[in-house]
N, C-alpha and C positions, 0 to 999 in steps of 0.2 A: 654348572660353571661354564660360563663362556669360552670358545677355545681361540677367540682372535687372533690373541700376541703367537697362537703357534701358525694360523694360517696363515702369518704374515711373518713367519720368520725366516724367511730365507737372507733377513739383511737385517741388522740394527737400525736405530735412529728415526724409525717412522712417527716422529715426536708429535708431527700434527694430529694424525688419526688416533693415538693415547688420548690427545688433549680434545677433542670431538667425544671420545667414546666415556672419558670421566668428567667430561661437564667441567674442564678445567682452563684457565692460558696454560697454555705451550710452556712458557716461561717459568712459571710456579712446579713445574715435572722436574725431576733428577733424573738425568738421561743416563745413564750409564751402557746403554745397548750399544752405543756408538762412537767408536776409536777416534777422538779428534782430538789435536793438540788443546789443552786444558788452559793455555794463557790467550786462544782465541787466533786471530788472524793478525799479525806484525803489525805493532807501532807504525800506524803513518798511512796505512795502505789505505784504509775509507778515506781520509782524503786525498790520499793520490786518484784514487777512482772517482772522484768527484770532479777532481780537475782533471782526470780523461775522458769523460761523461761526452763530451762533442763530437769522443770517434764513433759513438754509436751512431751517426749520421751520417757513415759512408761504412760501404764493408769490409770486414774485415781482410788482411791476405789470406787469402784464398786456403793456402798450404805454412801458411807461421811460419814463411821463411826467418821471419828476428830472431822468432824466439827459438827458431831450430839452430840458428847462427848461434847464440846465445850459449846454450846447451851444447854443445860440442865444444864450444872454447872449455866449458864447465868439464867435460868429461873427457879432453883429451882428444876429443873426436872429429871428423870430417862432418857440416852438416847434413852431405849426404845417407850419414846412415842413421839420420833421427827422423821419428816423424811424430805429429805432434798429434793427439786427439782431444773429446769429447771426455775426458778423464779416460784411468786406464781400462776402465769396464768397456767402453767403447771399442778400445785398440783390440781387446782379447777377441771382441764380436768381428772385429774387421781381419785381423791373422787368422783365424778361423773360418769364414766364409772365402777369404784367398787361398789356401793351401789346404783346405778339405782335406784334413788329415786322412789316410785307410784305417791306420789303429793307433789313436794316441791311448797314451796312459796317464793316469792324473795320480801323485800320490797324493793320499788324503791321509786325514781329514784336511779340508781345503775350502775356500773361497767357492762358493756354489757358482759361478761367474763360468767357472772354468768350463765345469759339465754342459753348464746351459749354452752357451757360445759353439761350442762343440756341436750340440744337439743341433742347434739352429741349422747350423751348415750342413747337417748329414751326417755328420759322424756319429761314431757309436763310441763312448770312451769307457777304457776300461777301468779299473781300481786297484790300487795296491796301497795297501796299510801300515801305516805305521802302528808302533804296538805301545801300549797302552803301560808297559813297564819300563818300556823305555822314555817315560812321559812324552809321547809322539816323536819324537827325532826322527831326524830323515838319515839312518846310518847306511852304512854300506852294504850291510844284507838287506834293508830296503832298495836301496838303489841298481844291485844284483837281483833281485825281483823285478825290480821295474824292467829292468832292461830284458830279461827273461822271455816278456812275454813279445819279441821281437818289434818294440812299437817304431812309427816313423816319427811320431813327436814323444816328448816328456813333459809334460805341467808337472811345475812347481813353487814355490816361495821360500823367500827367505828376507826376512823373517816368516816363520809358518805362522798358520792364522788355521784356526783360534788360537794355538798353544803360546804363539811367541817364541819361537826356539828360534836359536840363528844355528844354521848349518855348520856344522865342524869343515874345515878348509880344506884338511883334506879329505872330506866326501865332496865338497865343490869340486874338487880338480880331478877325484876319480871322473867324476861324473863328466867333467869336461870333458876328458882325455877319451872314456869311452865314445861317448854320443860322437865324439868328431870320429871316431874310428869305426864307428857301425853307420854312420852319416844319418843322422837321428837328429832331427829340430830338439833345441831344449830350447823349453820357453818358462825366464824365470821370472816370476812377481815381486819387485823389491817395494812395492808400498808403504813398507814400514820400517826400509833400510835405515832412511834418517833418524829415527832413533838413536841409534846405535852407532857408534866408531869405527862399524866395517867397514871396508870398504866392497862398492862396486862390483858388480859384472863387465858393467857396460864397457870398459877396455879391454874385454877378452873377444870384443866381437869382431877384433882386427885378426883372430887366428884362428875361429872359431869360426866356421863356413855357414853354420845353423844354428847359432845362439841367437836368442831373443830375448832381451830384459826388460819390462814392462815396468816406469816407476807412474809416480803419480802427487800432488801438490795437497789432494787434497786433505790428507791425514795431518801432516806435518804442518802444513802452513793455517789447518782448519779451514779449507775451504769449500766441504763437498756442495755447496750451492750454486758454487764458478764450473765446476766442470774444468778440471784442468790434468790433464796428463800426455805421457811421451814412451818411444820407445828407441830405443839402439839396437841393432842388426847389422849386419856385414850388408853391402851397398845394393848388391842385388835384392836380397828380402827386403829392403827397404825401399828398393824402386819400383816392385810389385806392389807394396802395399802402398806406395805412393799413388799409383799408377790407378790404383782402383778404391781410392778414398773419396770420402764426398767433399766437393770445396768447402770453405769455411765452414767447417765442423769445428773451428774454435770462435769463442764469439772476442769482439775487440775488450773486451774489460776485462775477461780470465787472462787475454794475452798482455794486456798492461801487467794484472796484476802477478801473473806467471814471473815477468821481466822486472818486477818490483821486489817480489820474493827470494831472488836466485842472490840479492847484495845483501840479507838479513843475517849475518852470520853467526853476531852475537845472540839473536834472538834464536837461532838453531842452539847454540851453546846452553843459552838457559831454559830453553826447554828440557835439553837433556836431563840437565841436572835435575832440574824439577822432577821429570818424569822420574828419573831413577831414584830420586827420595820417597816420593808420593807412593810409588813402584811396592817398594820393602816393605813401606810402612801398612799399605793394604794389604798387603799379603799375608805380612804377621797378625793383622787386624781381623780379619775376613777368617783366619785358623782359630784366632784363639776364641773368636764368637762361637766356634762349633759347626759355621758353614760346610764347611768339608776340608781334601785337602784344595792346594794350589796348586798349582803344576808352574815351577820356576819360568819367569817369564824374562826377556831381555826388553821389551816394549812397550806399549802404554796400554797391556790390556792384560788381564788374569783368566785362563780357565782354570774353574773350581771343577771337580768331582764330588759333587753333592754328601754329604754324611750319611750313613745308612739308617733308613728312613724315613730321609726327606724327597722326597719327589720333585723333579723339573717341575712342573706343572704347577704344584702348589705353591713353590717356591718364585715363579713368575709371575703369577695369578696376584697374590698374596703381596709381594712388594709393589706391581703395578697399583691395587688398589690405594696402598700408599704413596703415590706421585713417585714412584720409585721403574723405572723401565730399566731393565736389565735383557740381556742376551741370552733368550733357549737354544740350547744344542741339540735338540734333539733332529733339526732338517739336515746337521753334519753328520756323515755317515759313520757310527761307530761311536758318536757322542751322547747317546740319549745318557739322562742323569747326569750332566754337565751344565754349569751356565758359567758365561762369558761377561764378566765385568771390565768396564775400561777406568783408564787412572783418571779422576778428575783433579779441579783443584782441593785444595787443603779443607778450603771450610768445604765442599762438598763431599770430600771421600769421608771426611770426620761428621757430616749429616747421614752420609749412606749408616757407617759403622750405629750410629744411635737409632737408627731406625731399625735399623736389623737387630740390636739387642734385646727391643722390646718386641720384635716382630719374631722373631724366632722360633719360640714355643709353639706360635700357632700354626707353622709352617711344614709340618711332619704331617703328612697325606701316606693312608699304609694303600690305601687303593689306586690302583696304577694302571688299569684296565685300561681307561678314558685316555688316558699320557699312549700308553700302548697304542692304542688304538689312531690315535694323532699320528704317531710316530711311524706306520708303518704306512700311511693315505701319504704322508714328506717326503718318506724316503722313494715309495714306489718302483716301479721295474727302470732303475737306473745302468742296466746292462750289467758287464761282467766285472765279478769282485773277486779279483785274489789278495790273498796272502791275510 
């Protein structure tokens, strides 16, 4: 059995290289590995981008001044304390080689993004866990452990990823309240804020001397192709990283289409809804098949906890061969025997559910050795893990 989909799982969505390795188009695959809004990229924007197709003949601002003007009006904020990247994968590699944390903490399970950004710069990061009865929450005895282990930064999300949990409010505000009082960077990931009717961090970074909120365009608006994301920080973190970015690290089209996106409001509205119906309906769908459980999710994406029996492995293996790409957990630390579905649209989530009905049976793998074996070459010596 081939173990591709797991060397390459540190991210969803690798739709081309499925579509290369099953002799298939791209287009004929059900992606499910990959969190992207299900109704596509907003009414109207290919052809806004077509009619801004002639800025690509001069370059871009240098530093997004507009669209940092832009975003600030959006968030309340001065445009001094935005800066705009390469999507937010970008931003977390650029705060990370500026402020070379001595001991950040990541709680996980988490966006691999985090560790590796980290790594690059020197850092060593540590781990602390969420617990698996608590279907990952990031509670307060998590975030008394994190802090524990005396770090100078904090990584984390919210919405979490894989699970989709949004943080209880008041673990936000413990957590504020401490980190400004130990003077501890918290750096949070909202990539999958819009989903959902929370609100924000990024006005807390007027009282907050070390907050850093990382959002990103590309989930919400479906655009991981543009590269488009930003972050909010109090003026100084933002004029270091200003200070040491690369110019036009946004290209002129993500910034049209960034500045085109930010007026879609109704189209944020009916995504919601979407997503929240499509949401329920997989989830009850996905149980009552026998998949495993779910773990409640507030966002556009499901972790299962596979049924006993079934193996990640077969379970990936087995649906890919069916044009079906889903998400292995086994590269998130503490998730092996989980995979990661996202909500598609209607007739896709009801093609997923009929293919997994018939596909089911044959998906119970009792040998795990191979899975094992995968799992321990992913996770490798990722430095210290508590809790």
């Amino acid at each position: 059995m081939t173990a591709a989909p797991f060397e390459r799982a540190r991210h969803g969505g690798d739709v081309f290289a499925a579509a290369r390795e099953l002799g298939r188009p791209y287009r004929e695959l059900l992606d499910f590995s990959a969190n992207i809004n299900p109704l596509g990229p907003p009414p109207g924007l290919k052809k806004h981008l077509f009619e801004a197709f002639d800025l690509t003949a001069h370059y871009p601002d240098p530093f997004a001044a507009s669209w940092r003007s832009r975003l600030a009006r959006k968030h309340g904020l001065s445009p001094d304390r935005i800066v705009a990247g390469n999507g937010s994968t970008a931003l977390m590699y650029l705060t990370a080689r500026v402020f070379r944390f001595r001991r950040p903490v990541v709680i996980q399970p988490a966006f691999a993004e985090y560790e590796e950004s980290l790594r690059h710069a020197g850092s060593r990061p540590v781990r602390v866990f969420c617990r698996a009865e608590d279907d990952w929450d990031v509670t307060i005895n998590v975030a008394e452990r994190a802090l524990a282990e005396q770090p100078d930064a904090l990584y984390l999300a919210n919405p979490t990823s894989p699970a989709g949990r949004l943080i209880d409010p008041d673990v936000l505000n413990w957590l504020l309240d401490r980190t400004r009082e130990k003077d501890v960077h918290l750096i949070v990931d909202e990539a999958f804020l819009d989903f959902t009717s929370a609100p924000s961090l990024m006005p807390r970074t007027r009282d907050h001397p070390r907050l850093i909120v990382i959002r990103a365009l590309t989930k919400i608006y479906a655009l991981p192709g543009l590269r488009l994301g930003y972050l909010a920080a109090p003026e100084p973190i933002a004029g270091r990283l200003l200070a040491q970015a690369e110019p036009w690290s946004v290209n002129a089209l993500a910034l049209a289409a960034g500045l085109y996106c930010l007026d879609q409001e109704a189209y944020d509205r009916r995504t919601r809804a979407l997503v929240d119906r499509e949401r329920t309906w997989l989830a009850r769908k996905l149980e009552s098949l026998g998949l495993g459980r779910v773990i409640p999710s507030r966002v556009n994406y499901l972790l299962v906890r596979l049924a006993e029996g079934m193996s990640e492995e077969a379970v990936v293996h087995g649906l890919r061969r069916r044009g079906v790409l889903v998400r292995p957990c086994s590269s998130f630390p503490g998730l092996a025997g989980h995979v990661r579905l996202a909500v598609r649209s209607p007739k896709e989530n009801r093609a997923l559910a009929a293919i997994l009905a018939q596909a089911l049976p044959e998906l119970h793998d009792d040998d795990t050795s191979e899975e094992a074996d995968v799992r321990h070459t992913l996770q490798g010596d990722a430095g210290p893990v508590r809790g």
